[in-house]
C-alpha positions in Angstrom: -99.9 56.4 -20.1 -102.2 57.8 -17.5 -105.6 58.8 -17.3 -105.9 62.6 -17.3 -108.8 62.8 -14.3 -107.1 59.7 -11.6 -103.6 59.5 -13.5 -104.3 55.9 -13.3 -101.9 54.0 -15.5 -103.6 52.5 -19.1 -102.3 50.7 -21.6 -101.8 52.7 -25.2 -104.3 50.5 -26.4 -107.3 50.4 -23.8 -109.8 53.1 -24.6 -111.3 53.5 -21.0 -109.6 53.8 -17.7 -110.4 50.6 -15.6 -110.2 52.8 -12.3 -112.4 55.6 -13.0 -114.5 54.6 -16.4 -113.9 57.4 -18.0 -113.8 57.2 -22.3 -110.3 58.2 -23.7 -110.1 59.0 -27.2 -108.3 56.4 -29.4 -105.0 56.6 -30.5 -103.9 56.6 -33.9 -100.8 54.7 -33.6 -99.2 55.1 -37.1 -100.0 57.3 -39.9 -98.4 59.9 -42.9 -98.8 63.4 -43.1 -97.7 65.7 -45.7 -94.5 67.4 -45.4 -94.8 71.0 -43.8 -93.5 74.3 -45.7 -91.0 74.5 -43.2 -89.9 70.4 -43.4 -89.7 71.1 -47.0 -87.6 74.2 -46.9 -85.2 72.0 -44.7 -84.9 69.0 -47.5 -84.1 71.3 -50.0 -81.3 73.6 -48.1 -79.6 69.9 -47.5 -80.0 69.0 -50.9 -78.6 72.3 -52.3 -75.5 72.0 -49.9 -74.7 68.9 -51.0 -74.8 69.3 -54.7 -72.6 72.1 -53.8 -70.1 69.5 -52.3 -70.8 66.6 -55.4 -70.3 69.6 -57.5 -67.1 70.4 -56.2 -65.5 67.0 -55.7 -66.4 66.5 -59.7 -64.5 69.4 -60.1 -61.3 68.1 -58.1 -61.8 64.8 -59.9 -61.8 66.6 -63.2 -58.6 68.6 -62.5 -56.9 65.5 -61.3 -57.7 63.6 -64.1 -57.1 66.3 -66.8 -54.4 68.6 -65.6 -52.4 66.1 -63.4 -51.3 63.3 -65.3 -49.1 62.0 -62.6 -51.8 61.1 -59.9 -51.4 58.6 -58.0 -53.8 55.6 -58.1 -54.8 55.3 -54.9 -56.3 58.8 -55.0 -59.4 57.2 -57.2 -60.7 54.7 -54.8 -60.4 57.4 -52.2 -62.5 60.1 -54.4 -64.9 57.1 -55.8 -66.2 56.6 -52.2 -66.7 60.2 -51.5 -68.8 60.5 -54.1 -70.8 57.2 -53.4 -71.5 58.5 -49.9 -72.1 61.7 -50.5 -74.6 60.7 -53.8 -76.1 58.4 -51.0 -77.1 61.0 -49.0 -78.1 63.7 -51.6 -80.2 60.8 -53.5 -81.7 60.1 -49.8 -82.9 63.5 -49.4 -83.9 63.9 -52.9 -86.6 61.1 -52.6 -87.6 62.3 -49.1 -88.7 65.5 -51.0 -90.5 63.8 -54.1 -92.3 61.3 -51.9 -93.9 64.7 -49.7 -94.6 62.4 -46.9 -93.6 62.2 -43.1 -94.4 59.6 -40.9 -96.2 59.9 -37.3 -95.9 57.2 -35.0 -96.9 57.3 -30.9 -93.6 54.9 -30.0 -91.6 54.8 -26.5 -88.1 56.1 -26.1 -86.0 53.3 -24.8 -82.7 55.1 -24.6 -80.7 58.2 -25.5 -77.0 58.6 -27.0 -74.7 61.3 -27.4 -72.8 60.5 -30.3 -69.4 62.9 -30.1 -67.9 63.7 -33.2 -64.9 66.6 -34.0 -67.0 69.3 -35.1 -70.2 69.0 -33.1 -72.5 66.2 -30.8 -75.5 64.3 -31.9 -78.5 62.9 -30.0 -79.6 59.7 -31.1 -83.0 58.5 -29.5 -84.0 54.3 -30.0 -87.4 53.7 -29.7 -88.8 50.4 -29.3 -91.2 50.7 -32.9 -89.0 52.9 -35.2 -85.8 52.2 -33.7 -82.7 54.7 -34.0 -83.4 58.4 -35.0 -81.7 61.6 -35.0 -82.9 64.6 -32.7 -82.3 68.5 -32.6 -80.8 68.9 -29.6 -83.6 71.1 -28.8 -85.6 67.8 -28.6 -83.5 67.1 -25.5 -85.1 68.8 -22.8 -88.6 66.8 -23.8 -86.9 63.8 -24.2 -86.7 61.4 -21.6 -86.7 57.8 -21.4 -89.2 55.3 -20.9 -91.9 58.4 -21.8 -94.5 58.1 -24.8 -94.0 60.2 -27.7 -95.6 61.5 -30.8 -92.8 61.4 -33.2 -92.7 62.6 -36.9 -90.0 61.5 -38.7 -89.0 61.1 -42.0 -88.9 57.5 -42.6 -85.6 57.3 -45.4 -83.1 59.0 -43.2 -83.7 59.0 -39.5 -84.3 62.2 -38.7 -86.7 63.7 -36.4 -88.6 66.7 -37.5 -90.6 66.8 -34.4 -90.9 65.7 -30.8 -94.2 65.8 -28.4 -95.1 64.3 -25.6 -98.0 61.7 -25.5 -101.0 62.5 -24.2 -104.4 61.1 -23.3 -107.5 63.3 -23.7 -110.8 62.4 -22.7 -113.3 61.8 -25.0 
């Protein structure tokens, strides 16, 4: 980081800048907030669409099981794990909602990754604190490596709910 008045580098930790004197206030490193109105709508959109999908692989299950008596075996495995993975991530979200909580942490972005799949890209940011997350791609425009950032995050699932840059005001 930089002091604001000589842009004089200073550590995250150090509470005056060694060139000019000046007082910076202290950071708060790590802390939890609430979950906004908006964070909140957000969990529960994912957890409705993905009920939707349970839903509807319980129904295939239940046809397959009922109406087709001829199925073949392997089908079962195949629909067992669908269900375990997509119960993962409903049950994932679910207690992201019930808990209410989001995490803040100041942390520095080591590196970013495009992640390329069929239907769409993903940004994935490590940091060097709170490791691998998942970013809007709006995110990536502010994001650039090696930069201090004030991320909130939820903490269960890896996903960034919002972005800022770091920085030092004087106290």
């Amino acid at each position: 980081m930089h002091c604001p008045r000589c842009q004089q580098k200073v550590d995250l930790h150090i509470n005056q800048c060694p060139k000019c004197k000046r007082k910076l206030k202290p950071l708060v490193l790590s802390q939890q907030i609430p979950l906004s109105a908006q964070q909140r709508q957000a969990l529960r959109s994912e957890i409705i669409t993905l009920g939707i999908a349970l839903g509807f692989l319980v129904c295939i299950a239940t046809i397959l099981l009922f109406a087709l008596k001829d199925v073949s075996g392997l089908i079962w495995p195949i629909f067992g794990l669908m269900l375990a993975v997509v119960g993962f991530y409903l049950l994932s979200r679910v207690r992201d909602l019930l808990g209410g909580i989001a995490h803040v942490q100041i942390d520095q972005l080591l590196e970013l990754r495009y992640v390329r799949t069929r239907r769409k890209t993903r940004l994935y940011a490590d940091f060097k604190l709170i490791g691998s997350q998942l970013l809007t791609m709006e995110d990536r425009d502010i994001a650039i490596e090696g930069n201090y950032y004030v991320v909130t995050y939820s903490q269960r699932n890896n996903n960034v709910w919002e972005l800022a840059k770091l920085r030092r005001e004087v106290a």
